[in-house]
C-alpha positions as CSV (number, residue, x, y, z in Angstrom):
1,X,92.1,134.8,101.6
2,X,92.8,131.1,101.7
3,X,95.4,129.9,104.6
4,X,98.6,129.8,102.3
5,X,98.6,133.3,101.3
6,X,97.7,134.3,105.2
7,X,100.6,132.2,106.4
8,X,103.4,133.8,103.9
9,X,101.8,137.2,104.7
10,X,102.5,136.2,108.2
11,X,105.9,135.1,108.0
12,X,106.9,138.1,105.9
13,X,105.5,140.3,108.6
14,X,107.6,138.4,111.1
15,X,110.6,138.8,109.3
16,X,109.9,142.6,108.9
17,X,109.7,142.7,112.3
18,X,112.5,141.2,113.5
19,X,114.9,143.4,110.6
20,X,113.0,146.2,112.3
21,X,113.4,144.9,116.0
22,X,117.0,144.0,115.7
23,X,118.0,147.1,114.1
24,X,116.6,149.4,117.0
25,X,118.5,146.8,119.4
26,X,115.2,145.3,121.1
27,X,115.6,141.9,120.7
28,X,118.3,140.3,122.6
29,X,118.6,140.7,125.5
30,X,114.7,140.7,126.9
31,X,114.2,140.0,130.0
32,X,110.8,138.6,131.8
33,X,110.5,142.3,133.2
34,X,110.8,143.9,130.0
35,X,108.2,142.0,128.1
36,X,105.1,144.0,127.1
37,X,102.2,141.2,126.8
38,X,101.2,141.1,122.9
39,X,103.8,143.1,121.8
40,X,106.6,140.8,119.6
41,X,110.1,140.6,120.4
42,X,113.7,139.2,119.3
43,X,115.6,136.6,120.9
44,X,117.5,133.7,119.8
45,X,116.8,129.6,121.0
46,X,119.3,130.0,123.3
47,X,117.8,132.7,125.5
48,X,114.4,131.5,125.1
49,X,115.5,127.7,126.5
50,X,118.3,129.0,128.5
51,X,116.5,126.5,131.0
52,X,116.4,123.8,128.8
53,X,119.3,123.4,126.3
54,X,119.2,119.9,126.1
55,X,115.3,119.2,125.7
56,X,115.6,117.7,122.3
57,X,113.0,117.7,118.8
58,X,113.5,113.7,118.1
59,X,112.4,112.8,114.8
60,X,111.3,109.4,113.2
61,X,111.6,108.2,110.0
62,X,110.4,104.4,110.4
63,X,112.8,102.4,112.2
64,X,115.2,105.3,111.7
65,X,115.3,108.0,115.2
66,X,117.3,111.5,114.5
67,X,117.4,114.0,117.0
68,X,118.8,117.2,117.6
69,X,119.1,119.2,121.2
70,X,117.7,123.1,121.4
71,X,121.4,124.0,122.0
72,X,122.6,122.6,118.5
73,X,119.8,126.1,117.3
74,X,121.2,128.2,120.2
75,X,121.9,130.8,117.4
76,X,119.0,131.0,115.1
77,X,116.9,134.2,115.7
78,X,113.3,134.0,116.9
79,X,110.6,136.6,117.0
80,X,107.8,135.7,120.4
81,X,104.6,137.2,121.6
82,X,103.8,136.5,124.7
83,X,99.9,136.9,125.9
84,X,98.7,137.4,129.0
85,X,97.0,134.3,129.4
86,X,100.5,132.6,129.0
87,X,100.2,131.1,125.4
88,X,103.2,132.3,123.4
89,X,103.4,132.6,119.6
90,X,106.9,132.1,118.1
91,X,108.5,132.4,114.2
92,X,111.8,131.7,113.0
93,X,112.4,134.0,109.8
94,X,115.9,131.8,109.0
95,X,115.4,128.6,109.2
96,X,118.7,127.9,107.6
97,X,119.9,125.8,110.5
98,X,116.4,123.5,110.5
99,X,117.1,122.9,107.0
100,X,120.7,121.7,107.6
101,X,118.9,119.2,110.2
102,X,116.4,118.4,107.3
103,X,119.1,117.9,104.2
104,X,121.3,116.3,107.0
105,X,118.4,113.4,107.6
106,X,117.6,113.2,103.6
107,X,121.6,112.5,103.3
108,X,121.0,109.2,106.1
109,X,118.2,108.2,104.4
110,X,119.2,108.3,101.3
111,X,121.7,105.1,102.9
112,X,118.4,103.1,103.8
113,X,116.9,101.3,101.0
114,X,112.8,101.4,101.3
115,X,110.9,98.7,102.3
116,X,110.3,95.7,99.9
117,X,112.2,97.4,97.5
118,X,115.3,94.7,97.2
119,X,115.7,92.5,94.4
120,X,117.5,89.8,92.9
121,X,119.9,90.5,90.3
122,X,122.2,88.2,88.1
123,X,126.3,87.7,89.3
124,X,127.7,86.5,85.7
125,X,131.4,86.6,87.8
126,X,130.1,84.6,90.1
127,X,127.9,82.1,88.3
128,X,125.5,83.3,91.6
129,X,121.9,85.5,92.4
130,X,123.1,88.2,94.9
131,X,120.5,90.5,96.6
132,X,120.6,94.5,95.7
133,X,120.2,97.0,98.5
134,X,117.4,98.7,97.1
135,X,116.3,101.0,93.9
136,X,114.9,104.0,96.3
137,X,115.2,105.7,99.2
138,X,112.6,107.9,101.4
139,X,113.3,111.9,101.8
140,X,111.3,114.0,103.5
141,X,109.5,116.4,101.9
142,X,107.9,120.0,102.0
143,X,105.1,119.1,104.0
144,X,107.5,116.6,105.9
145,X,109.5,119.8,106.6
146,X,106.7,122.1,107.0
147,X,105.7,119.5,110.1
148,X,109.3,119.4,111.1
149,X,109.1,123.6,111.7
150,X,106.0,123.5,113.3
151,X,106.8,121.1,115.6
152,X,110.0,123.0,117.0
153,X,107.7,126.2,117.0
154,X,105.5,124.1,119.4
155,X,108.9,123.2,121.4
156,X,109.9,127.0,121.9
157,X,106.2,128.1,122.6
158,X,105.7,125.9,125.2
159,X,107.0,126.8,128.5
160,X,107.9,123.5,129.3
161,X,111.2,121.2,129.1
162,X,110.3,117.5,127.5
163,X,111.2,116.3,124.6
164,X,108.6,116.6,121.7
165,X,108.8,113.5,119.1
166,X,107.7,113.7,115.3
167,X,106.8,110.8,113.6
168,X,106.7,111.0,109.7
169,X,104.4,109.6,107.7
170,X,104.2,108.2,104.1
171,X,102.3,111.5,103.3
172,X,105.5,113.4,104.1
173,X,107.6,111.5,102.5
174,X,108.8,111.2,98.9
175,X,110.0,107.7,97.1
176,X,113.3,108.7,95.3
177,X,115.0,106.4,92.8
178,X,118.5,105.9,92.9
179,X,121.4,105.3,90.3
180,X,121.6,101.6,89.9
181,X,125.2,100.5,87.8
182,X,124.4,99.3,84.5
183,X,126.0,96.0,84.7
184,X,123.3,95.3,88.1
185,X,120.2,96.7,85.6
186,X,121.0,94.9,82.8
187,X,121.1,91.5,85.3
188,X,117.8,92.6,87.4
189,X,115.0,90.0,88.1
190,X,111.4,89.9,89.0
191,X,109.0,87.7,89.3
192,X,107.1,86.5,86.2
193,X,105.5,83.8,87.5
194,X,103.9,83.1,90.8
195,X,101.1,80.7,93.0
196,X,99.7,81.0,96.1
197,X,97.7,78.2,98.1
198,X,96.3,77.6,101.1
199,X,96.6,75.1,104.1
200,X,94.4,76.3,106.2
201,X,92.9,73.4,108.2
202,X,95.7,70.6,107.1
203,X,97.5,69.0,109.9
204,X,100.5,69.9,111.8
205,X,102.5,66.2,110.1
206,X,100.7,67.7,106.3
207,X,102.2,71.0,107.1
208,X,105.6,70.3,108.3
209,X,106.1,68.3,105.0
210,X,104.9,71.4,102.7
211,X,107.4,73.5,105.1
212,X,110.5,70.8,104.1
213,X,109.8,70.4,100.8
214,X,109.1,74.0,99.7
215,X,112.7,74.8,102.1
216,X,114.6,72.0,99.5
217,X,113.5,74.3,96.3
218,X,113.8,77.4,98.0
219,X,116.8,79.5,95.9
220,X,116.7,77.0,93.7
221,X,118.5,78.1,90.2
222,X,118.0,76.5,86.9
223,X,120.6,77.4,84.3
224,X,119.8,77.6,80.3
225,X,118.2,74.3,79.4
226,X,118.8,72.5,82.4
227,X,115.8,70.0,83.8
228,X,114.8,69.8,87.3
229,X,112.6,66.8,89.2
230,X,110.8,67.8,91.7
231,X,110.9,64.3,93.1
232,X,114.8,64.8,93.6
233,X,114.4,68.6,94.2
234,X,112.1,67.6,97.3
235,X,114.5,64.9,98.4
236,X,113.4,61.2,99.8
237,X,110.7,61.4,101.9
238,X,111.9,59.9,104.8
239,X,112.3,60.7,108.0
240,X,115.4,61.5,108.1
241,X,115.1,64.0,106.2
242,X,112.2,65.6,108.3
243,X,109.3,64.1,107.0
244,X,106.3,62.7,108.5
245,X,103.0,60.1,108.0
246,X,100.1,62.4,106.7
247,X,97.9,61.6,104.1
248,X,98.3,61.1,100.7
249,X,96.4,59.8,97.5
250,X,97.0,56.3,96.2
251,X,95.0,54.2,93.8
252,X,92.6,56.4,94.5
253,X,92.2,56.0,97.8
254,X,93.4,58.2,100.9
255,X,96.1,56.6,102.9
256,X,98.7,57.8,105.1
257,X,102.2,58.3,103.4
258,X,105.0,59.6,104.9
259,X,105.6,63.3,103.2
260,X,101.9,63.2,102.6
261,X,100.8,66.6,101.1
262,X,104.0,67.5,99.3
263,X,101.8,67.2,96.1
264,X,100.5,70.4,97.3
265,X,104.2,71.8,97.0
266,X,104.3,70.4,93.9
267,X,101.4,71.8,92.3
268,X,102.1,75.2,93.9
269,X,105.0,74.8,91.5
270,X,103.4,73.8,88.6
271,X,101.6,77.0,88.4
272,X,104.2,79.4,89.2
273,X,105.9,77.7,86.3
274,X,103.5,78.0,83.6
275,X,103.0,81.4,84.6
276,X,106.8,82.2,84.2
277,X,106.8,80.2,80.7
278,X,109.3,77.4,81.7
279,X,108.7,74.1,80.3
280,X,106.9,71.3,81.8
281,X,108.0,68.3,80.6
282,X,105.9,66.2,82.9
283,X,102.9,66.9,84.7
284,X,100.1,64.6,86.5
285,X,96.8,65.2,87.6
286,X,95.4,63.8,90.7
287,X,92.9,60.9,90.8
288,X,90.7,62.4,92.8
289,X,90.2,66.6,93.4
290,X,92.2,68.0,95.6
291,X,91.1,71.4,98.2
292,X,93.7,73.8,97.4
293,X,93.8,74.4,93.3
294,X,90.9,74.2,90.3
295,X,90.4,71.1,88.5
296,X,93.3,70.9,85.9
297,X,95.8,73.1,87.8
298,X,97.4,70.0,89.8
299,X,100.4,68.5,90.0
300,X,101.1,65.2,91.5
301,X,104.1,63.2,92.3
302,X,105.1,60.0,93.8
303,X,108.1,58.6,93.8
304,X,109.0,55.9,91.2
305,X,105.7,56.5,89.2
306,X,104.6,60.4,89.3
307,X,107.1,63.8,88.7
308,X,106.8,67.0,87.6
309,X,109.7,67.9,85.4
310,X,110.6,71.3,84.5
311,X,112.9,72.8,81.9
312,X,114.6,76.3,81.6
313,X,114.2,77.0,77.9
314,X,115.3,80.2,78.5
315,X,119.4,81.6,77.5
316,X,119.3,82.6,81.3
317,X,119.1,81.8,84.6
318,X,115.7,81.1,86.2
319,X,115.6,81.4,90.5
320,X,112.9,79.7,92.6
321,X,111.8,81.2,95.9
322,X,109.4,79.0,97.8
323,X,108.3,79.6,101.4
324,X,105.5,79.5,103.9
325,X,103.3,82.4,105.4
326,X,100.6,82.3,107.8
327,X,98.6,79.5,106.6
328,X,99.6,79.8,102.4
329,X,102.6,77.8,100.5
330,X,103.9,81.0,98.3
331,X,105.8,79.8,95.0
332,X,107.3,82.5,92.6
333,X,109.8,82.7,89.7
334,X,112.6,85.6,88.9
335,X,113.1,85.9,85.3
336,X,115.5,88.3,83.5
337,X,113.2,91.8,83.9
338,X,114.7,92.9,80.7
339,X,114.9,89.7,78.3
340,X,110.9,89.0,79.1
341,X,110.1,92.3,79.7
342,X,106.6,92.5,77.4
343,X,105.5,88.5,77.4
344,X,103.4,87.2,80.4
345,X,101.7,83.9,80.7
346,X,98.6,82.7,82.8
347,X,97.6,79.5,83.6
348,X,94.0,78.4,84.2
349,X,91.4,75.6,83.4
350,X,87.6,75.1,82.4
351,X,85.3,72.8,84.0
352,X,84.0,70.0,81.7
353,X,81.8,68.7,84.0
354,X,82.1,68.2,87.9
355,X,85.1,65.7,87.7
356,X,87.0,67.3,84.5
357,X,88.8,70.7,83.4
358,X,90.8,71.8,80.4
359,X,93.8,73.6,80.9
360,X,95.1,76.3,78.9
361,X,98.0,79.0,79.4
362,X,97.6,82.8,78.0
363,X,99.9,84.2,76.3
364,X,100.3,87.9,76.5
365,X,103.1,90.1,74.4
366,X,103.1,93.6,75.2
367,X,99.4,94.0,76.5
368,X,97.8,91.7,73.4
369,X,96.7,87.7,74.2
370,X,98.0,86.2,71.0
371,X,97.6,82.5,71.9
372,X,95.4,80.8,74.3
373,X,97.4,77.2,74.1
374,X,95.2,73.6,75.1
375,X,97.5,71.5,77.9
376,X,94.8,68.9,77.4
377,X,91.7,67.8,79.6
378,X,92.5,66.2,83.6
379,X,89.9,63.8,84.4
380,X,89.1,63.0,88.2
381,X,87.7,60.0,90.5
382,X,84.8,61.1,93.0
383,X,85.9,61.5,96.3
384,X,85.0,58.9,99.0
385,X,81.7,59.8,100.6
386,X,82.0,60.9,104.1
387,X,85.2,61.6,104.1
388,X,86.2,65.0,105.0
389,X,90.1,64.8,105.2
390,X,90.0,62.9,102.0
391,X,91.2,66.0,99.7
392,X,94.2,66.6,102.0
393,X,96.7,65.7,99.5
């Protein structure tokens, strides 16, 4: 008999019990002196923690705490064995009242939006990107409850008068969607296009400038058809506007430059772009290789001389998020989840030789490539020998 069937059989035995126990008026009243060891009984919560009515079952639900005192179940019935080498078995045949204290922590959760599931969704009205709360929620489930039960069973079978604490996991929990409005669906954004790269080993000057100029495009929004330059999105590098000397590549040569390693920014950007299918309208390569993309995937820029210049040919808005992480520059567009729902784009290059790569960007509609486009071939100086630092830009 596998351990389902035993435990119903079990509980229905219980139950029978206590019908049978209450009915020839056994149950409520037992006292210590009246208790025959291994024989079952009826009592309620109350009786059995008349010592401790305030010892609570606390529950968590991630951040979330619930709790709820024995006194708040002083009513609900209980059939207990105790054996004489002072374990105690205990079953609740109506568990009515735990699964009031069960829907009652579904209906506060159902408030709490899970984790990472936010998003960004389209304010028309507003002519703005507001955040939505969330599409889901967490409820416990059966073997959340199921947990829940045993664990006050282990409360009343224990003699003692501390408060026991349940900690759910994602096993007992279910992800339940919620009704979003129509107008907030219809406006919903994800990301289509998205880069990560790393700075690991750059200096503290390099770093700080990749921190300020990915902060200048952060929330950036470009609007239908409108053009943006990264050398005015990323502001003059001066000081003044929190930049510092690090180096940089000029004339293909390493030097130090204040807002050194913004290129990096830059061609973090680049990418995330052409993955999201904006238009570049300008794009430069490097003269010499840089540490942090392929051959072909850079971007640089340099005031006066160098920009990348992007343009939102799509009819709506386009939102940049650009941050920092540990030790990786993260770059990633929103797009309309519905309007490009089907079409995805990848960038990526092929090495024609060891100082040259062709580009390309993948098409994809609905799960078939139907054009693999040429961006043209990005040709490269050698770097200077010895010279460690020398792809920091």
């Amino acid at each position: 008999m596998n351990k389902g069937r035993m435990k119903k059989r079990s509980r229905m035995f219980f139950a029978m019990l206590l019908s049978f126990l209450l009915i020839m008026g056994m149950g409520m009243s037992a006292s210590a002196e009246e208790i025959i060891y291994g024989v079952p009984y009826a009592t309620v919560i109350a009786v059995l923690k008349a010592e401790a009515p305030q010892q609570k079952l606390i529950l968590k639900v991630g951040e979330y705490t619930f709790e709820k005192m024995m006194a708040d179940f002083g009513t609900v019935q209980v059939v207990v064995q105790d054996n004489e080498d002072g374990s105690r078995i205990c079953h609740i045949p109506d568990t009515s009242l735990l699964d009031a204290f069960v829907a009652d922590v579904n209906v506060a959760l159902s408030g709490v939006p899970a984790e990472n599931d936010s998003f960004y969704y389209y304010d028309a009205a507003t002519g703005t990107f507001q955040t939505y709360a969330g599409a889901s929620c967490q409820q416990i489930n059966e073997t959340g409850a199921a947990l829940i039960y045993q664990s006050l069973l282990e409360i009343l079978a224990d003699k003692g008068t501390e408060d026991k604490t349940v900690t759910l996991s994602q096993d007992q929990l279910d992800l339940v969607s919620l009704d979003i409005p129509e107008e907030i669906l219809a406006n919903k954004y994800s990301i289509e296009g998205s880069c990560s790269t790393s700075f690991r080993g750059s200096s503290s000057n390099r770093i700080g400038n990749i921190k300020v100029a990915s902060s200048n495009i952060n929330m950036l929004v470009l609007m239908p058809g409108e053009e943006v330059s990264m050398n005015q999105a990323f502001k003059p590098r001066t000081s003044a506007n929190g930049y510092r000397l690090a180096g940089a590549y000029s004339g293909g040569k390493k030097v130090t430059s204040i807002g050194g390693g913004i290129c990096q920014v830059s061609s973090t950007v680049y990418n995330a772009v052409m993955n999201s299918g904006l238009t570049v309208l300008e794009r430069h390569a490097h003269s010499m290789p840089v540490h942090y993309l392929p051959l072909g995937m850079d971007a640089a820029i340099s005031s006066g001389s160098k920009d990348l210049r992007v343009r939102n040919d799509y009819p709506f808005p386009v939102l940049f998020e650009a941050y920092t992480e540990g030790n990786r520059l993260i770059v990633n567009v929103y797009t309309n989840e519905i309007l490009t729902a089907g079409t995805s784009y990848r960038l990526h290059a092929v090495r024609r030789g060891s100082l040259a790569a062709s580009a390309y960007l993948e098409v994809t509609v609905n799960g078939q490539v139907v054009e693999d486009r040429s961006l043209g071939i990005s040709r490269y100086s050698p770097l200077p020998k010895n010279d460690e630092e020398a792809a920091e830009d």
